[in-house]
N, C-alpha and C positions, 0 to 999 in steps of 0.2 A: 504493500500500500504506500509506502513512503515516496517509492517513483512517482509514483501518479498525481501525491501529494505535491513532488517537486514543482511536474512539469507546470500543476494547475497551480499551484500557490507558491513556488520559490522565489516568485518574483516580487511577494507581498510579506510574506512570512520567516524568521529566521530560525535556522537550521533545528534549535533546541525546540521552538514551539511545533515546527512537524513531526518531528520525533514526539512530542505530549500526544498531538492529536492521534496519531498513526498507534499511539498506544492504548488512548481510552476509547478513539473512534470506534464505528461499525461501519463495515462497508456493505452500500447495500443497491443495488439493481433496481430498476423499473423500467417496460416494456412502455413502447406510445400507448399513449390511451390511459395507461394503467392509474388510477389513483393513489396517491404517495401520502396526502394528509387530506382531513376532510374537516368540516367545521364540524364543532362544538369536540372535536377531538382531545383527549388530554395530551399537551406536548411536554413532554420527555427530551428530547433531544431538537437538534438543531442542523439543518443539510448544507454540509461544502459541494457545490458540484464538481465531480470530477471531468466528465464528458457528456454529451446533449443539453437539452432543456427543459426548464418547466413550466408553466403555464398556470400563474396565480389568479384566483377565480374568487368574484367576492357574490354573494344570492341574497337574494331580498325576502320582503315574508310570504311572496308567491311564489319561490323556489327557481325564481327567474336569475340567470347568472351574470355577468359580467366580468368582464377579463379586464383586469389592474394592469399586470405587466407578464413580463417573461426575465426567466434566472438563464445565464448560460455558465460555462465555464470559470470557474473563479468566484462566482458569487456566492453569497448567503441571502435570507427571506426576512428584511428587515420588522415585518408584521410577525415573524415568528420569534424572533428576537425577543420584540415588546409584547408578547405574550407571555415569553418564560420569564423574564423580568417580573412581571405584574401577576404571574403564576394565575393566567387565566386559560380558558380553552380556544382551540382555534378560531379564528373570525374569520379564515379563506380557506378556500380546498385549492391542493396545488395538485396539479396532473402532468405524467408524463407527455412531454412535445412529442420529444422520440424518444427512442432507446436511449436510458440514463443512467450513468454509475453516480453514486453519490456516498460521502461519508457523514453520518449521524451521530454530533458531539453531545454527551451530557449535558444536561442545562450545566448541572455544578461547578462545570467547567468553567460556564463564562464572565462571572466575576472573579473568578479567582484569573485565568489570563487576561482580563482586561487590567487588570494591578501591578501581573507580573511582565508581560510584554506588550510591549510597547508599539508594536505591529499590530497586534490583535487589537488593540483597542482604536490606532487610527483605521481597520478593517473595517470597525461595526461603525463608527461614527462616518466613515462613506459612505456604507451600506446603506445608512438609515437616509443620507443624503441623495444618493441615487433611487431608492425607490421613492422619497419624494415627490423627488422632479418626477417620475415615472408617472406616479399617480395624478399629479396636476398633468400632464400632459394627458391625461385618461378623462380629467375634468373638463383641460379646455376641449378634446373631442365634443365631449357630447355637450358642453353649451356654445360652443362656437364655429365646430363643422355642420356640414348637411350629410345625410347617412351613406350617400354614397362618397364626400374624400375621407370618412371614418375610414368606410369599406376600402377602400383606395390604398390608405394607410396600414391597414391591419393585414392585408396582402401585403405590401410590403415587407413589414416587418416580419413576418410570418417566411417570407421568402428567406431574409437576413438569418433570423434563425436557426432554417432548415438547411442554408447555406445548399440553396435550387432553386429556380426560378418557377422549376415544376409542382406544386401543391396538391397533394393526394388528402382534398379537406373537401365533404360533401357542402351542401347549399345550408344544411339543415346544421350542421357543428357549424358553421360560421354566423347562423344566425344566433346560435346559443351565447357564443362569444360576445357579440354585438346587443346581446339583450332585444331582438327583433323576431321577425315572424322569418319564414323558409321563402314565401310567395318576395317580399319586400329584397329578399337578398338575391335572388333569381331574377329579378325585373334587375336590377341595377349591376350585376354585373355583368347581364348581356350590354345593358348602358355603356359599360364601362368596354366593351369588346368591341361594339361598334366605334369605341371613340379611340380606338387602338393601343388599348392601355393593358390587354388582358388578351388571351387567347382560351375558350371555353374547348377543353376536348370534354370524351365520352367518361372517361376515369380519375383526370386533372384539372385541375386551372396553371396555366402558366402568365408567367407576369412576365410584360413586356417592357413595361416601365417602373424602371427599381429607380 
């Protein structure tokens, strides 16, 4: 595990604090699709990614979802953070993008390395920085786009993710994302095909304009 730790965290982390994590960590797998945390979860621990993505998801009291942001390589879930901090249960369900290796720190852990290195601790206070910005940019979407440069957007970024322009993502999971209907996401991304932005196959969406 300590490789992996390198490649994904050497650049952030010093030598003795991966050696800690690589000791108390858990390393742990998830397939696309697969759910990794769910709300009202009790959290225990806390995910370094190692490889893929995740896909943090916030639901409302109609079970209706929305998608906050996306984790790749190198990050941490700064709402899960301030969960184990506050020792409350989860407020998002994070879902595998794709195929994802990831290591699972003790909560106990992280005040105690936030005291002792000094890495770790400017780690969480970016974290918590960068999902920020994450989420206000989730905010100005929806009060200040129209649904389709959301849509526009979320293909994109979805493409940056997947690192393919090719997206193997139905009508019906994009509209879950988007918090909309299946028919609304259909109408606008033919929109978006005719305006040359998108190319609709039988089993894909490919994005022409990243």
């Amino acid at each position: 595990m300590i490789k992996e730790l390198e490649e994904a965290y050497g650049f952030i982390f010093e030598k003795e604090l991966i050696k800690e994590i690589a000791h108390t960590g858990v390393l742990k797998f998830a397939k696309a699709g697969e759910t990794i945390m769910d709300i009202n979860d009790y959290i225990i621990s806390i995910p370094l990614i190692l490889e893929g993505a995740i896909k943090i998801l916030r639901e409302d009291d109609d079970s209706n979802e929305l998608l906050l942001y996306f984790l790749e390589r190198g990050d941490t879930c700064a709402l899960t953070l301030s969960c184990c901090l506050g020792q409350t249960r989860s407020e998002i369900r994070a879902i595998a993008e794709k195929d994802t290796s990831f290591v699972m720190v003790p909560i106990s852990k992280i005040e105690e390395w936030t005291a002792k290195f000094k890495s770790w601790r400017n780690f969480v206070f970016e974290s918590y920085q960068s999902r920020l910005t994450e989420m206000l940019e989730t905010i100005d979407n929806l009060a200040f786009m129209n649904m389709d440069q959301r849509l526009l957007h979320y293909l994109r970024d979805k493409a940056k993710i997947n690192q393919s322009e090719e997206l193997q993502v139905t009508h019906q999971q994009i509209a879950y994302d988007l918090n909309t209907s299946r028919v609304v996401i259909s109408r606008l991304l033919k929109k978006l095909e005719i305006e040359g932005k998108i190319l609709l196959h039988r089993n894909y969406i490919q994005v022409q304009d990243l």
